[in-house]
C-alpha positions, -999 to +999 in steps of 0.1 A: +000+000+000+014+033-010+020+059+019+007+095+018+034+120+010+033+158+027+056+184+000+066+212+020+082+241+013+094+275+022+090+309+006+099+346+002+096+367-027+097+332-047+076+345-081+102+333-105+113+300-091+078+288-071+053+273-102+082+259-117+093+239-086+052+229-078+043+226-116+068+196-113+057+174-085+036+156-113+016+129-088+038+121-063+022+151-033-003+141-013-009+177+001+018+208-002+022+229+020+040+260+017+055+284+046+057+317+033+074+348+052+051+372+041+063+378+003+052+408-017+051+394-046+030+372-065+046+340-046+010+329-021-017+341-052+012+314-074+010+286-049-030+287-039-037+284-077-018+252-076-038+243-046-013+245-023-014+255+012+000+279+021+009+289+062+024+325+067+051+323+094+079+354+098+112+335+092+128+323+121+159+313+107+165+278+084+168+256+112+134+265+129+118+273+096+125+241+081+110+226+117+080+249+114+067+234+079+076+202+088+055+202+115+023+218+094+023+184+075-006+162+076+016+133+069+044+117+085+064+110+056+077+148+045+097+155+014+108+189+015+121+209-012+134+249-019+118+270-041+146+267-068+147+227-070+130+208-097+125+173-098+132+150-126+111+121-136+133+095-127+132+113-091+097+111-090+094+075-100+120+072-076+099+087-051+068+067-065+087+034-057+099+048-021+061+056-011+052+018-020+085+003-003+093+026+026+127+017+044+146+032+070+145+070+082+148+086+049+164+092+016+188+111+001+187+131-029+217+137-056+213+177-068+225+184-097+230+225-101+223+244-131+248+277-121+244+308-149+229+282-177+258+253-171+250+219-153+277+217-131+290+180-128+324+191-106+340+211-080+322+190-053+291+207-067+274+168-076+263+148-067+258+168-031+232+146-017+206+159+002+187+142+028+155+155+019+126+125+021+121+116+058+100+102+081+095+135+105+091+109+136+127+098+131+145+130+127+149+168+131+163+196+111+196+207+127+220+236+126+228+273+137+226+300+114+234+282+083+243+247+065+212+233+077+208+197+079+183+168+088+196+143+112+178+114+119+182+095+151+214+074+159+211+040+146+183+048+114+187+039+081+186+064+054+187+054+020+198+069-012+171+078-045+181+077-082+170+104-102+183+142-102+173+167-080+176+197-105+186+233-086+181+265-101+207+283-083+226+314-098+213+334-127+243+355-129+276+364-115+264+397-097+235+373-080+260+348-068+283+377-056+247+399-038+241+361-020+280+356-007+279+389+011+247+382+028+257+348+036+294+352+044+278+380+072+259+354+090+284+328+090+307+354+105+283+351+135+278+321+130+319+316+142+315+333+167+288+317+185+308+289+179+330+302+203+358+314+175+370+347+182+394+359+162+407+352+124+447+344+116+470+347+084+463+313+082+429+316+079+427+348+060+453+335+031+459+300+029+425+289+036+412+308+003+439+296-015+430+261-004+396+260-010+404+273-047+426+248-055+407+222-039+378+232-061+392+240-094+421+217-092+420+182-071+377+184-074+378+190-112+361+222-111+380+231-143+362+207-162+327+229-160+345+260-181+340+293-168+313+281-141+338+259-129+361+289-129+339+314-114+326+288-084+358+280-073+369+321-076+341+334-055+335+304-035+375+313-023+364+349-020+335+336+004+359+320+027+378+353+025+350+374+036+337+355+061+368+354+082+375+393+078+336+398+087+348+379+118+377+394+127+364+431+120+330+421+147+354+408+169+375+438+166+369+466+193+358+501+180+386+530+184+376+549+211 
C-alpha cells in the first residue's frame, strides 16, 4: 500500500522559481504545504492556484523554519524541497517506488546545479546529496545560522534515490556575488557563537587559496569551463569574507 506523501516548502519573494518547482511534483504530493514569510510578490496568489497551502510564518531562521513546515504536514512521511529545486522524472518514479517500499528513516537526494545556464558536474558541486525525504518521527532539522541539515536518530537507516534533483541556483555572477555577502555575514556570527574569536594569516590567506585549489584543481572544477572557474573564484572569495567579517565584529571600536 502506497504511503501518503506531505511536500513542503518554504518561501519569500519566490515568483520566478515557485510554479516551476510545484508545476513539477507531477503525482507524487499528497498535500503541499508552503510556509511563506510574508512575500510581496506574487509567490501565495502562485501557490493557492496550484492548490497548495500555504501557512504564513515570519522567518525564524533555516533551522526553525524548516522545523515549522515540517511540523504543518498532515503526513508523517515529508519531502521537502526549496523554491529553486525541480524534480526529474526518474526522481519522481523514484519517489513513486519509495512511497510503495518505505525503508529506513529517509532518503537522500543527488542535486545536480544548473549555475548561470551550465550543469555543473564538478568542483564538489554533484552529486551533493541531500537528505530531503524523511520520516518526520525519526529525525529533526539541525543547525545554527546556516548549512542546515536533517539528522535522523542514531542508529536509522537512510537510504539513497536515483534520479536528479535539479537546482536552479545562480542566474548571474552579480546574484551569486549579492548572496556571498549576505551569507558570508551570518556565517561570520555564525563563528563566533561557535566560540571562534578571532581570524589568523592562516585563515585569511591559505585557507582561500585552499579552497580554490581544492575546487578548481584536485575536485575538477576546471572541467565545467567558466562556471567551474567562477565557483571556485568566488566560493574562495566567500571564505575570504567570512573570516574578515569575523575578525572586523570581533575587533573593538577605536575609542
Amino acid at each position: 500500500m502506497s504511503l501518503s506523501l506531505s511536500v513542503v516548502i518554504i518561501t519569500f519573494n519566490e515568483e520566478r522559481n515557485i510554479g516551476r518547482c510545484l508545476d513539477a511534483l507531477g503525482d507524487i504530493a499528497d498535500e503541499v504545504v508552503v510556509v511563506d514569510s510574508f512575500s510581496t510578490d506574487e509567490t501565495v496568489s502562485i501557490c493557492e492556484s496550484r492548490q497548495a497551502r500555504v501557512v504564513q510564518q515570519a522567518f525564524a531562521g533555516y533551522v526553525e523554519q524548516k522545523n515549522f513546515a515540517t511540523a504543518q504536514a498532515r503526513f508523517d512521511y515529508v519531502l521537502q524541497l526549496d523554491a529553486d529545486e525541480v524534480l526529474t522524472e526518474e526522481l519522481r518514479q523514484s519517489i513513486r517506488e519509495a512511497k510503495q517500499n518505505w525503508q529506513g528513516a529517509g532518503y537522500t537526494l543527488a542535486r545536480l546545479t544548473n549555475y548561470c545556464g551550465t550543469w555543473v558536474r564538478h568542483g564538489g558541486w554533484y552529486p551533493d546529496r541531500k537528505l530531503r525525504l524523511y520520516d518526520r518521527r525519526l529525525g529533526r532539522w539541525t543547525g545554527l545560522l546556516l548549512h542546515e541539515r536533517y539528522e535522523v536518530t542514531v542508529g536509522q537507516h537512510v537510504g539513497a534515490l536515483s534520479g536528479d534533483l535539479l537546482h536552479y541556483s545562480y542566474d548571474s555572477v552579480a546574484q551569486h556575488v549579492t548572496q556571498l555577502n549576505r551569507f558570508t555575514s551570518i556565517a561570520a556570527e555564525e563563528l563566533a557563537l561557535r566560540g571562534k574569536q578571532n581570524a589568523t594569516l592562516f585563515h585569511l590567506l591559505l585557507k582561500p587559496i585552499w579552497k580554490f585549489v581544492h575546487g578548481y584543481f584536485l575536485r575538477l572544477g576546471f572541467l565545467d569551463g567558466f562556471a567551474g572557474l567562477c565557483i571556485a573564484s568566488i566560493s574562495a572569495g566567500g571564505v575570504f569574507l567570512k573570516y574578515a567579517k569575523l575578525r572586523t565584529q570581533s575587533t573593538p571600536s577605536a575609542k
